[in-house]
N, C-alpha and C positions, 0 to 999 in steps of 0.2 A: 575384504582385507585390503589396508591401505598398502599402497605400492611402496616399498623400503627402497627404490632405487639410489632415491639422491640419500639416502640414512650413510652417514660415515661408517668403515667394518667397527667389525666387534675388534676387541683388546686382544692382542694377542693372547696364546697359551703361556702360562706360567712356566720358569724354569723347570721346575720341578714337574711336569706333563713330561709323560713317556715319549722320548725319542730314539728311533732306531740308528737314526743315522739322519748328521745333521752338519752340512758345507760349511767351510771356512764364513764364506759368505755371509752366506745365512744366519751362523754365529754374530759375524759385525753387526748385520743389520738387526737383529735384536739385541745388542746391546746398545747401540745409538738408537733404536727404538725407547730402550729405560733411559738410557740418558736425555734426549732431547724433553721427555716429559719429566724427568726430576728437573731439567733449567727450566723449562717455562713454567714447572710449579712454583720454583724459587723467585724466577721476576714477577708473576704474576702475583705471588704475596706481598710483595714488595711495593710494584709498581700498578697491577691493577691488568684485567687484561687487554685494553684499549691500547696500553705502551708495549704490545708484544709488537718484536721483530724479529724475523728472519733471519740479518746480517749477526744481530745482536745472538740470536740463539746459537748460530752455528759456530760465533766466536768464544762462546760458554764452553759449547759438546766436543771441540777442536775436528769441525769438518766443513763442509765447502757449503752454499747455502743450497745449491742443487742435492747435496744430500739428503737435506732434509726433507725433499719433494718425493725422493725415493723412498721414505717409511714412511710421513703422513701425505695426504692427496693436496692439503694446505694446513692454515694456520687454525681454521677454524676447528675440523678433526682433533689437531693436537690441545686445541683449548679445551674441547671435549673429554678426552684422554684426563687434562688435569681434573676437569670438572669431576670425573669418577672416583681422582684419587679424595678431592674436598667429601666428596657424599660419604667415602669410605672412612675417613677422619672423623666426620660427624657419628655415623654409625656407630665406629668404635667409643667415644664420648658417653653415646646413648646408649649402648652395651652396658658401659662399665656403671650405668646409675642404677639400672637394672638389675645387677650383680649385688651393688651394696645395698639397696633398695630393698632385696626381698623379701623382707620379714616387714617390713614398712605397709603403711593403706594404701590405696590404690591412691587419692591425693597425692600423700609426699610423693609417693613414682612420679605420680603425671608435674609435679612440683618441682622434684631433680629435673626433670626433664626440659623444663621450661628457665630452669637457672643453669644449668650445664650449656643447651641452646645458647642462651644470653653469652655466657662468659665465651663460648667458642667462637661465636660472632664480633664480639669484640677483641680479642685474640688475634682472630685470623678476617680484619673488615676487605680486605680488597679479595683474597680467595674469596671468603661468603660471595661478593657482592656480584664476583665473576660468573658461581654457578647461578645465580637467580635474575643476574641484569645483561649479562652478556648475551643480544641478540644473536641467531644464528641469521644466513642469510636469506633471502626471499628461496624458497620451493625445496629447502633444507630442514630436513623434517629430524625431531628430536629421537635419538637410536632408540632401541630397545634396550639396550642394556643399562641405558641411562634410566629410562624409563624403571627397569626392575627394579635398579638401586634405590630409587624413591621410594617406589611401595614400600620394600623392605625397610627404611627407614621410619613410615610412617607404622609399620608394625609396630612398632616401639610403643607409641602414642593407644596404638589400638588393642593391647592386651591388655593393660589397665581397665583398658575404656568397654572392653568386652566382660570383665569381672562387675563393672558398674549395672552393665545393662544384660542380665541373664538371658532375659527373652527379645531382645530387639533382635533383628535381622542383622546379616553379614552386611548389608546392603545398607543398612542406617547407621551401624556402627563403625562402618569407612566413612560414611559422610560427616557423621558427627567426628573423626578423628582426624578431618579434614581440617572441619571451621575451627577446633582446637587450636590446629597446626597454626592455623590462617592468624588466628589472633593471636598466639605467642609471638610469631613471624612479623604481623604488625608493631607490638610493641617494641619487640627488638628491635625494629628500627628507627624507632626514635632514638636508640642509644648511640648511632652512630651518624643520623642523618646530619649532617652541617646546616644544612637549609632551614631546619624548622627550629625553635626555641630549643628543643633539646633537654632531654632528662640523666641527672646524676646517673651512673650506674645504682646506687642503693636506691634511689629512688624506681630505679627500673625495675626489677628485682624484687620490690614491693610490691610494686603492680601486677608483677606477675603474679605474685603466690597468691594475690588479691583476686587475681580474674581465673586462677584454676579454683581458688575455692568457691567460688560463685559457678562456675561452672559446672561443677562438681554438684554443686547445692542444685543449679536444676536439673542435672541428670539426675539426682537422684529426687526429688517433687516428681518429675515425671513419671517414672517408674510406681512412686507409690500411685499415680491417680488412676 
């Protein structure tokens, strides 16, 4: 088992967790706990998270910048903090395609899912770009709980992809709902990237519903052979 030392805590308890008895204190610091992670969710959509600051956050939350060292350990932690709230965002997105979705083939699902992705990505490019570009620092290992949020996001991806593949293993139908991921995630970012030629959104969007039904097409060759 990997050593979780340098791993940032877990999220606090939710309000709504049973408290018997609970300090003045205590109270403050979790709610300047919610508040500093709603401002830097707010700049960091805005701004990106390379222009986060300290002076800047504490002048958001209205407290002193040493406060802010008293709920998170640094800056990195709290960009984490947002990072859970983005993965949470997406989830809910990916929820709600699933909901309308249900009566749908396993395609259109995996199809919503790959055009809900898109439009959430361009919506929200500097949160996206936070959770997936934003390095942590040397011998600062990615939490657990961040970790969980992925999986559970890639479920999403993988009960489709479980209906396709009756008899494939748990073990190939994570990997196959991986390289899915991988290449929706690729083209998405061409919609956003500055750097390369760059593609319309509808043209994006094409692409996709293009490369899940191909996709789709050899998960389902395979199966038959």
């Amino acid at each position: 088992m990997k050593d979780k030392s340098n791993s940032p805590a877990a999220p606090a308890a939710s309000a709504a967790s049973p408290v018997l008895k609970v300090s003045k204190a205590s109270q403050r610091k979790a709610q300047l706990h919610e508040d500093l992670i709603a401002c830097a969710t707010r700049r960091i959509a805005a701004h990106g998270a390379h222009g986060l600051r300290a002076r800047d956050l504490a002048s958001d939350a209205g407290c002193s910048v040493g406060a802010i060292y008293n709920v998170f350990e640094d800056l990195e932690a709290l960009i984490l903090h947002v990072s859970l709230q983005t993965l949470g965002a997406i989830d809910e997105v990916m929820a709600a395609n699933a909901r309308e979705r249900a009566a749908c083939s396993q395609e259109e699902i995996l199809t919503g899912l790959a055009e809900r992705y898109c439009d959430f990505v361009v919506q929200n490019t500097h949160s996206w770009r936070s959770l997936f570009e934003h390095a942590l620092p040397e011998g600062v290992e990615l939490p657990d709980w961040i970790i969980e949020k992925q999986i559970s996001l890639l479920g999403h991806v993988r009960r489709p992809l479980a209906q396709l593949m009756p008899t494939a293993s748990d073990e190939k139908i994570n990997s196959t709902a991986r390289l899915l991921f991988s290449a929706v995630h690729g083209v998405v970012n061409l919609a956003v990237d500055q750097r390369t030629v760059g593609l319309a959104l509808d043209e994006v969007k094409r692409e996709l519903r293009f490369l899940v039904q191909m996709f789709v097409a050899g998960v389902e060759k395979g199966r038959a052979e």
